[in-house]
C-alpha positions as CSV (number, residue, x, y, z in Angstrom):
1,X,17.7,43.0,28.3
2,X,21.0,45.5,28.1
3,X,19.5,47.0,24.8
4,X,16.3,48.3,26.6
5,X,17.9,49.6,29.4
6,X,20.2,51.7,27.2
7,X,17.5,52.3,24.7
8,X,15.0,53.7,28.1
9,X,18.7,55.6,29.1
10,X,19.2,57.4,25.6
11,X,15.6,57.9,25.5
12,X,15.9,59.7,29.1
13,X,19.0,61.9,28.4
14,X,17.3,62.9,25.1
15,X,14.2,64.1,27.3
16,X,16.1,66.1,29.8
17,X,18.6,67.7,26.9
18,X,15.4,68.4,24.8
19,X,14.4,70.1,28.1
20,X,17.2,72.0,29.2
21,X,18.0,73.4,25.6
22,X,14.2,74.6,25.3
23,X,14.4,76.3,28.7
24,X,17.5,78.3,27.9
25,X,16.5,79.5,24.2
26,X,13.1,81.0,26.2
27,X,15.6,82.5,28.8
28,X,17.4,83.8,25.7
29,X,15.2,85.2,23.8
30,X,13.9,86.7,26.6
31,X,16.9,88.5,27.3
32,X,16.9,89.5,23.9
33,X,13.9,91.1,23.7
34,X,15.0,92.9,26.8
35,X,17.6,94.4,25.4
36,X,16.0,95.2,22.0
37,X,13.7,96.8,24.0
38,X,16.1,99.3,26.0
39,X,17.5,99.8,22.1
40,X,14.7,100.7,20.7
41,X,13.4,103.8,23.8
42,X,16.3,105.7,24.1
43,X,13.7,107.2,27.1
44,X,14.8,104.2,29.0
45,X,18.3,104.7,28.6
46,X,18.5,107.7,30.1
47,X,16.7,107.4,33.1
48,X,19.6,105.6,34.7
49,X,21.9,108.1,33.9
50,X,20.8,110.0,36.6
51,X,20.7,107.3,39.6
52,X,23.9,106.2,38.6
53,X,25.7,109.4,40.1
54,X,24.0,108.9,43.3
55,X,23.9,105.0,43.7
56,X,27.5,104.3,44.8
57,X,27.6,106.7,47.1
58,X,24.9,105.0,49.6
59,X,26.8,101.5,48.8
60,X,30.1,102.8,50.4
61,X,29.1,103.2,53.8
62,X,27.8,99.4,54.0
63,X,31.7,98.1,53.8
64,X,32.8,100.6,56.4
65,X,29.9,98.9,59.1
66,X,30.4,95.4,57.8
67,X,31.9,94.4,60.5
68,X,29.4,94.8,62.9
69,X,26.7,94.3,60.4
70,X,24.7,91.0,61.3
71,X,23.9,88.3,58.4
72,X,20.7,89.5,58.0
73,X,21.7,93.1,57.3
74,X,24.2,92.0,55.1
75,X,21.6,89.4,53.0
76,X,19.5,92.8,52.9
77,X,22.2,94.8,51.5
78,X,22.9,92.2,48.8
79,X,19.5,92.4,47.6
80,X,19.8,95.7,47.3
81,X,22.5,95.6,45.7
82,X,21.3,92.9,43.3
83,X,18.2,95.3,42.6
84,X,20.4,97.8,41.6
85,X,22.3,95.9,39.3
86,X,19.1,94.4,37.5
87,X,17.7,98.2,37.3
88,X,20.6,99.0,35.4
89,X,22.0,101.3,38.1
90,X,24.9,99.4,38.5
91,X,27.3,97.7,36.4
92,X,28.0,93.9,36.8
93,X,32.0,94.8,37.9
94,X,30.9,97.7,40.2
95,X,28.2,95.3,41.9
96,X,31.1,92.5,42.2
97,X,33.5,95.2,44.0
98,X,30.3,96.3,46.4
99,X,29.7,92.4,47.3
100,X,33.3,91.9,47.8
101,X,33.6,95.1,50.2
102,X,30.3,94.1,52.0
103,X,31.3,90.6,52.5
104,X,35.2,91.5,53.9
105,X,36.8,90.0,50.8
């Protein structure tokens, strides 16, 4: 009877790894393609260029009021944050300095 049961266990762990590794070589090559995308239309690149001056400015005032900010205005500022980092507007590091300044750390 111990044989099944670690036979039906190996059988399991195979399933969820077979899973798991499918799921982030989509999520992979999806990124890829993003990316070899913004490569290959340099139109793409520089439309950010421009936004990128103006976007930290409008992201300074939010650590100055975050005090008095509620959660809710806070949760909305992170999204906006985060949609500013996924348009490309903002670099990973400057969103982390603009999360840590909203959030009082």
């Amino acid at each position: 009877m111990g044989l099944i049961k670690t036979a039906a266990k190996v059988a399991v762990a195979s399933s969820v790894h077979g899973r798991v590794q499918r799921r982030q070589q989509q999520r992979w090559s999806a990124e890829d393609q993003a990316a070899g995308m913004q490569a290959t239309q340099p139109g793409l690149m520089a439309q950010p260029a421009a936004p990128l001056a103006a976007a930290p400015p409008p992201a300074q005032p939010a650590p100055q009021a975050s005090p008095s900010l509620s959660t809710a205005d806070k949760i909305a500022q992170l999204k906006s944050l985060g949609e500013l980092r996924d348009g490309g507007v903002l670099t990973d590091s400057e969103f982390e300095s603009e999360k840590r300044k909203l959030l009082g750390g």
